[in-house]
NUTOR-667335 format. One record per residue (C-alpha): x, y, z. Coordinates in steps of 0.1 Angstrom, whole numbers, plus 5000, padded with zeros to 4 digits. Layout:
<atoms>
XYZ/...
</atoms>
This chain:
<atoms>
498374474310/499974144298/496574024283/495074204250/491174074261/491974324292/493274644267/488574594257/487474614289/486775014292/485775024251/483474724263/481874914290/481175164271/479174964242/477074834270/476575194283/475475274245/473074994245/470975054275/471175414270/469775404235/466575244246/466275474279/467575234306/470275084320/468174764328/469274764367/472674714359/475274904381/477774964348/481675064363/482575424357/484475654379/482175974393/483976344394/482376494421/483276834441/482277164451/481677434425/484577614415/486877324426/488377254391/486076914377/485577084346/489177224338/490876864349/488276704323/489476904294/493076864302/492176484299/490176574264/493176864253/490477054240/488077344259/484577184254/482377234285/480577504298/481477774322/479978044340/478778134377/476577924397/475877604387/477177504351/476677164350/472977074358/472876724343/475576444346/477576424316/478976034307/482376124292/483675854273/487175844261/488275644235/491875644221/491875694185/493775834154/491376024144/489876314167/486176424171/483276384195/479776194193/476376244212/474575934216/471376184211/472876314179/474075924163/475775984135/476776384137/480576364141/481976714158/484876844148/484677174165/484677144205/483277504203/479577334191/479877044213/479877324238/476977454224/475077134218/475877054259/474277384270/471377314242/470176974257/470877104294/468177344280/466077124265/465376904298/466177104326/465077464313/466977794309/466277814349/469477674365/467577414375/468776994373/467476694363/469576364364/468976214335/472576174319/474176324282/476276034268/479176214251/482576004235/485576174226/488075984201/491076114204/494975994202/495576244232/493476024254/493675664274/489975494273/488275594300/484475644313/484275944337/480476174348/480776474357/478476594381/476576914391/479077074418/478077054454/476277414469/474577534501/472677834483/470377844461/470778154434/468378354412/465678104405/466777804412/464677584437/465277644476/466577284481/468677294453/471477154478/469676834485/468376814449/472276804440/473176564465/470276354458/471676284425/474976264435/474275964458/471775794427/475975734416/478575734441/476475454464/476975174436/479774934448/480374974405/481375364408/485075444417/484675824432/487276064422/486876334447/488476674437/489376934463/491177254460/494577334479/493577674491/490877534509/490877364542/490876954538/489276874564/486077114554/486276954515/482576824507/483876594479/485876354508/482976404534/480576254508/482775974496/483475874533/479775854538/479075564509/482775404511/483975434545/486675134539/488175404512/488275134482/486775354459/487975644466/490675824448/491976204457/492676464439/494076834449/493777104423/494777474427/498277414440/499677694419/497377884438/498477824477/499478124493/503378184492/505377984514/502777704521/502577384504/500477064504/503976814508/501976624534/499176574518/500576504488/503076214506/499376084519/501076154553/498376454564/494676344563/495675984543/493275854520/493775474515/494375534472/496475854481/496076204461/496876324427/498076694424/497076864395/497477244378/494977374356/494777644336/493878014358/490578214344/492778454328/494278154308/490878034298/489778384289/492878424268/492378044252/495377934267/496377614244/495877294268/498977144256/500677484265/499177444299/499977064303/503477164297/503377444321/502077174349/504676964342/507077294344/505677334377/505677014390/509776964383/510377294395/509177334425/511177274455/507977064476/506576824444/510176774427/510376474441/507476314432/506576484401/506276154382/503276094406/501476444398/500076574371/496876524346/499076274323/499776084355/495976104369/494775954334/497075664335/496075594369/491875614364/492775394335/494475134357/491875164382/488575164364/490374864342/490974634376/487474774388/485674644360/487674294358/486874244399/482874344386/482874144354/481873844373/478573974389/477574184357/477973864339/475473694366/473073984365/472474014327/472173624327/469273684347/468173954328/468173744297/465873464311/463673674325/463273824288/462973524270/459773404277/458373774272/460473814237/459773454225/456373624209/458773884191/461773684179/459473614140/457173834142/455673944108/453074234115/451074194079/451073754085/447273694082/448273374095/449473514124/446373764131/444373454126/446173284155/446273564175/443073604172/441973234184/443973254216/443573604228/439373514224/440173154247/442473364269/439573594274/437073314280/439373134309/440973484324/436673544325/435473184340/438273224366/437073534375/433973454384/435273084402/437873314421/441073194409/444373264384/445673594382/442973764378/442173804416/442374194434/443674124464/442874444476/439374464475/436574194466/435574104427/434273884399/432573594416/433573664454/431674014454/428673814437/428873554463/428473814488/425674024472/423973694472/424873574508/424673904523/423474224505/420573994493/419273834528/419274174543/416774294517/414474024522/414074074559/410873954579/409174314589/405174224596/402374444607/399674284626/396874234595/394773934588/397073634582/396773584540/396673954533/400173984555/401773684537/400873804502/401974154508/405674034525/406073824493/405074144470/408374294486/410974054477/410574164440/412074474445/415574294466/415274044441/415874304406/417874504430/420274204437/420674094397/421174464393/424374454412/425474154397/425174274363/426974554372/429774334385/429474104354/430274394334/433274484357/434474174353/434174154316/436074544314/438874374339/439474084315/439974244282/442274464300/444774144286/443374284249/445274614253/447574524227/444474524199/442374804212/439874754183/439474404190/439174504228/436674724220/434374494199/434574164229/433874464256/430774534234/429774224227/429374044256/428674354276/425174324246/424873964259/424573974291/422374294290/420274064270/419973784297/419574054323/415674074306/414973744307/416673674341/414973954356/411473744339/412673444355/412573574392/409573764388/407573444380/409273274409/407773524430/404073504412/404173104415/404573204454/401673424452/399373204438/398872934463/399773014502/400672654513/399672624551/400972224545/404272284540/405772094564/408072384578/405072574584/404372634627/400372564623/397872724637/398272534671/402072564675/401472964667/399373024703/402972904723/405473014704/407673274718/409973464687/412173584708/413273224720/413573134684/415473454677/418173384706/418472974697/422673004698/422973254727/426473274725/427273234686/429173494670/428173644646/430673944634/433674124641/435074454630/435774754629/433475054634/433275454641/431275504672/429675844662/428776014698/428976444705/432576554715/430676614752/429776244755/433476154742/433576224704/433475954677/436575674678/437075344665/436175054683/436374694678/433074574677/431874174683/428474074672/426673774690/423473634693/422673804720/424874094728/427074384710/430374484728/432674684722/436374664728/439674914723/441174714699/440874334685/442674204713/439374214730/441374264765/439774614772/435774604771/434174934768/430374834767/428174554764/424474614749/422274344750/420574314721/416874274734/414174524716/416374654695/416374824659/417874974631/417375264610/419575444582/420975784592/421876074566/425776104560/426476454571/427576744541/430976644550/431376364558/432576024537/431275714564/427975554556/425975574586/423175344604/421875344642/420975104669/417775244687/415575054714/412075014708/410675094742/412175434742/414475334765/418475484762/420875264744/424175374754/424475634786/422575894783/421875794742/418475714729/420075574698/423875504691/425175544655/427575314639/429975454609/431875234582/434275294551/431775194529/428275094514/429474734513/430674704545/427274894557/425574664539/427374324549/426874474593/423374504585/423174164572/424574034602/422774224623/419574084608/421073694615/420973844652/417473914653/418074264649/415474434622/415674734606/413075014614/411374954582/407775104565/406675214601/403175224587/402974984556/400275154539/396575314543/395375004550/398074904578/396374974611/399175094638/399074874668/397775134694/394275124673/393774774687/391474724721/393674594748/391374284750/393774014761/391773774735/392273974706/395874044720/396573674716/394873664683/397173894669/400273724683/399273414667/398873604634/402073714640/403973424644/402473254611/403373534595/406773504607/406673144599/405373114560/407573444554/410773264566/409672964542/409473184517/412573384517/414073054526/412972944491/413773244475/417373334486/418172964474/416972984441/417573344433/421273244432/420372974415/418873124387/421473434380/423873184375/421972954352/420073214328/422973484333/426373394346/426673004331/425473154299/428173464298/429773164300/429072914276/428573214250/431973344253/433473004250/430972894218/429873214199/432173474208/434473434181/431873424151/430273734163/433873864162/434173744126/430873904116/431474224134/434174374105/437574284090/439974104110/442974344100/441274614118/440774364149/443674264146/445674614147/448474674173/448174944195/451275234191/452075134227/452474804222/454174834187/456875014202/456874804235/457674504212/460974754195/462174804231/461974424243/463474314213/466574604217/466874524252/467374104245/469374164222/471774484235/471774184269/472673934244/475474114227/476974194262/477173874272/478773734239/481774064242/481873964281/482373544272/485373664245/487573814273/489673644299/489773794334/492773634345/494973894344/496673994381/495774334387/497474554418/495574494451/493874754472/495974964492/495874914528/493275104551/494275424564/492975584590/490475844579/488675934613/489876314603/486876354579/484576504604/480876334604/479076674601/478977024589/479277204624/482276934633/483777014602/483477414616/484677334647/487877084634/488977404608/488477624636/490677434659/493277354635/493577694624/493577884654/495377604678/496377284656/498777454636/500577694656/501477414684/502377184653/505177374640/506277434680/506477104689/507977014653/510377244659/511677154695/511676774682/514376834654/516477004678/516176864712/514976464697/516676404666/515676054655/512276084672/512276404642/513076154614/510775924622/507776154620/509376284586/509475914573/506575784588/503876124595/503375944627/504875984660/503175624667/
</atoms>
């Protein structure tokens, strides 16, 4: 190799396949190893062992190997074999590492024939061997047998590709000689994820096994079907050998035997055979890992400072310091009390950007859910008895509304000590404690709002300067005042148009809310209107979700009995959720539009009809019902501005101040800080597995900076063409089929008129396989 630095490279990438393996990832790092890959019965597992000199993997029927086995050889005095599962058990007998393979097969994948991917590391020290990392893979099948899975195929190939599409794996694609080439899955695959043939590396077994008087000269020469790194011709042992345990050396010797001897591979038999293939995937996987060194060097550098800020925690870390629980302690309860604050404000990490929370939901239960609830709905009753009874109802929207944002208070408090996961006692206790806390404040919130709404109730102030008056109340028309922006808008969105399959069926529509109109369009583009309904004596009212269905539901009905929409005395209007319900029915109400609400108030409400149709007492009434409207909107003007205001004074500022002031002494006095202050067996070992990974990343870098990549290795071969490997399993049919039953025959005919009718055209297709 000319540079003792590049003699470490293999041993090197086998330490850092050791490291990541032991903590149960290869931290996205694309290690270089060479994949074995192959139909079953092609001969992987017999041109393994001659590499090892020793019988150690399983055999059978079917599918043998069901998880990829990392073989790592290491040249050594001594001999034995290691599993990284089984650290410090050195095996001397190849008969239990057998054993121990088909064991923890069994142990992940089941006595089934099923697979799994996930890898057994084995290393072999021998003085028989040349370093080398090699997996060997499930062979390829088409039929699933006994009880394996029906896709067993694409389960195989599945993890086949999780290897042979890094640019890091060299594929080492074994085919037998008494098959047909040109059918072999092994060259089809590696075609597919290296078409330029860099990685690629061919290997014929079986040749002892051809039928008599055929031979694979051509292919072996590179001149039939060329592959760009050529082919390797190997001889294991037969069945009968391995039945009889045939000695490996025996057999090497045998191949070597065969190799000089026979008439076709004489002259090349320093190119063939399994010493030959060893030397070469040694030479190969050695430049393959100086051309990768560079970019693995790159990646764990980026690996590493993405670790250090994360690790910096762990580097001294003393799990008994008191010192250190003390401090831990301190910032974890300020963590809490800014990851909380920015909650509610709406900012830092703490935001869900998939749905609304903290302080934006709470904005909209107050600027939404909260204005819909405290509606104007008045029956025609003496002016002071109306008033009083309209300002009755806003107690119940009022608790209702610091209900919900209690309950989002606690949400928020549950999604901030999510950061406490570490210390689950000490989560615990802060859940519990401020979760108390704010339960308290909800009482004397809830106090708070209640005597807001008596101070309205004990004095009806017709002065207020806002108030219409008694004159201003004969002229005024509501409906005017309800339609003062004709063409603001108001909302757009989404909705299900719920209508009988007859009339159309229910469909999503785009919907556009204005001041005076709803329309509905085929999507947001708004190109395509479907309807316009003007919005004129119109109403809602809450519809009952059907037994199967998951929309909430409301309708849009016309007061005068008139239809709605075609035919439709009432349209109904479907949406995801109760939220989004609530937040259209909001807007809805900023139209003008009211729900259908308490249709007869009480015993005492008198329904319109019992009124005389004197056009005197006709006015009278309007003019009731226009102060009404008046001091009602004053009040619920008044309201919805200082019912936010008061949540977030007596309940939200105070969460607040109290986890920011007190928290921590109610920590103190809740029990011993040890037991706060205990890790979590999650996080315990989380902290082991950072700390093995930065330093496994570490070590890899300081064994990558000691070796010099300067060494000139062999180019790449030139490309070849490989257009032969057919695309697909019915071209492949079709190319055997026509080079058996035409190819062939017309081959040796025309080979044979060329050596005696063109003689130099003849030795130019023996030197070159070409007639080009």
């Amino acid at each position: 190799m000319g540079n003792r630095g590049m003699e470490d490279l293999i041993p090197l990438i086998n330490k850092l396949q050791d490291a990541f393996s032991t903590i149960g990832q290869s931290c996205n790092l694309d290690l270089p190893q060479i994949a074995v890959v192959g139909g079953q019965s092609a001969g992987k597992s017999s041109v393994l062992e001659n590499f090892v000199g020793r019988d150690f993997l399983p055999r059978g029927s079917g599918i043998v190997t069901r998880r990829p086995l990392i073989l790592q050889l290491v040249n050594n005095k001594a001999e034995y074999a290691e599993f990284l599962h089984c650290k410090g058990r050195k095996f001397v007998d190849f008969d239990e590492v057998r054993q121990e393979i088909e064991a923890e097969t069994d142990r992940i994948t089941g006595s089934n024939k099923g697979i799994s991917p996930i890898p057994i590391n084995l290393r072999v020290y021998s003085p028989h061997v040349l370093n080398l990392t090699l997996i060997d893979l499930p062979g390829m099948t088409k039929v699933a047998v006994g009880d394996q899975p029906p896709d067993i195929e694409h389960q195989i190939r599945d993890m086949l590709m999780q290897f042979v599409t890094r640019e890091s794996c060299l594929i080492l694609a074994v085919t037998p000689a008494n098959t047909d080439l040109a059918n072999s899955d092994a060259l089809k695959l590696s075609k597919e994820v290296d078409p330029q043939g860099l990685r690629t590396i061919g290997v014929i077994t079986k040749l002892d096994l051809m039928d008599e008087g055929t031979d694979a000269r051509d292919i072996m020469e590179n001149k039939l079907l060329p592959l760009r790194r050529g082919y390797i011709g190997v001889v294991n042992r037969s069945q009968k050998d391995i039945d009889g345990r045939k000695d490996i050396r025996a057999a090497l010797a045998a191949e070597r035997k065969f190799f000089l001897s026979h008439p076709s591979y004489r002259h090349m038999a320093e190119r063939m055979g399994t010493p030959h293939l060893q030397k070469t995937l040694n030479q190969q996987l050695t430049n393959h890992i100086r051309d990768t060194l560079p970019g693995l060097r790159s990646k764990l550098q980026s690996q590493l400072l993405s670790l250090e800020k994360e690790v910096e925690e762990y580097k001294n870390f003393r799990p008994d310091d008191p010192t250190r629980k003390t401090k831990a302690l301190l910032q974890m309860v300020q963590q809490f009390g800014v990851d909380f604050e920015k909650c509610i404000e709406g900012s830092g990490d703490q935001v869900d950007t998939a749905e609304l929370s903290g302080g934006a939901r709470i904005n909209r239960i107050f600027h939404e859910r909260f204005p819909f609830e405290t509606g104007l709905f008045t029956p025609d009753l003496a002016f002071e008895a109306i008033v009083k009874k309209q300002i009755i109802k806003l107690k119940e929207p009022c608790l209702k509304c610091i209900d919900l944002v209690i309950q989002e208070l606690i949400n928020t408090v549950r999604q901030c000590t999510n950061k406490l996961g570490s210390y689950p006692r000490l989560r615990e206790e802060t859940e519990r404690i401020v979760t108390t806390y704010v339960r308290e404040r909800e009482g004397k919130t809830k106090d708070q709002v209640l005597l807001l709404i008596d101070i309205e109730l004990s004095y009806i102030n017709t002065n207020h300067e806002d108030f219409i008056g008694f004159a201003n109340a004969q002229q005024r028309n509501i409906v005017n005042k309800k339609r003062a922006i004709p063409n603001q808008v108001i909302r757009k969105g989404w909705l299900t148009l719920n209508i009988s399959i007859m009339k159309g069926g229910s469909k999503e529509y785009w919907f556009v809310l204005t001041a005076e109109s709803l329309s509905w369009y085929k999507d947001e583009e708004e190109k395509e209107k479907k309807y316009m309904l003007p919005l004129d004596n119109l109403k809602l009212r809450d519809v009952e979700k059907g037994f199967m269905s998951t929309k909430h539901i409301f309708a849009i009905f016309n007061t005068e009995q008139r239809n709605v929409y075609k035919d439709l005395r009432q349209i109904e209007l479907a949406c995801d959720s109760q939220e989004d319900m609530d937040s259209w029915k909001a807007s809805f109400l900023r139209a003008g539009v009211y729900p259908e609400k308490d249709q007869v108030e009480s015993e005492e409400a008198t329904p319109v009809d019992s009124f005389s149709m004197d056009p005197q007492l006709e006015r009278q009434v309007e003019t009731i019902r226009n102060l009404v409207d008046s001091y009602t909107g004053i009040v619920n003007k008044t309201i919805r501005d200082l019912m936010p205001k008061t949540i977030m004074h007596l309940m939200i500022n105070n969460a607040k101040d109290f986890i920011h002031s007190e928290l921590l002494a109610y920590l103190y006095s809740s029990g011993d800080q040890n037991s706060l202050m205990e890790e979590s067996a999650d996080q315990a070992q989380r902290r082991d597995e950072m700390l093995r990974m930065y330093h496994a990343i570490k070590e890899a870098l300081s064994i990558i900076g000691d070796i010099s990549t300067s060494t000139v290795s062999t180019p790449a071969p030139p490309p070849v063409n490989d257009s032969w490997i057919p695309e697909n399993r019915l071209e492949n049919e079709q190319h055997a089929a026509v080079w058996k039953g035409i190819a062939f025959p017309l081959l040796w005919l025309s080979m044979f008129r060329m050596k005696y009718e063109h003689g130099p055209l003849w030795s130019v297709f023996v030197e070159t396989g070409s007639l080009r």
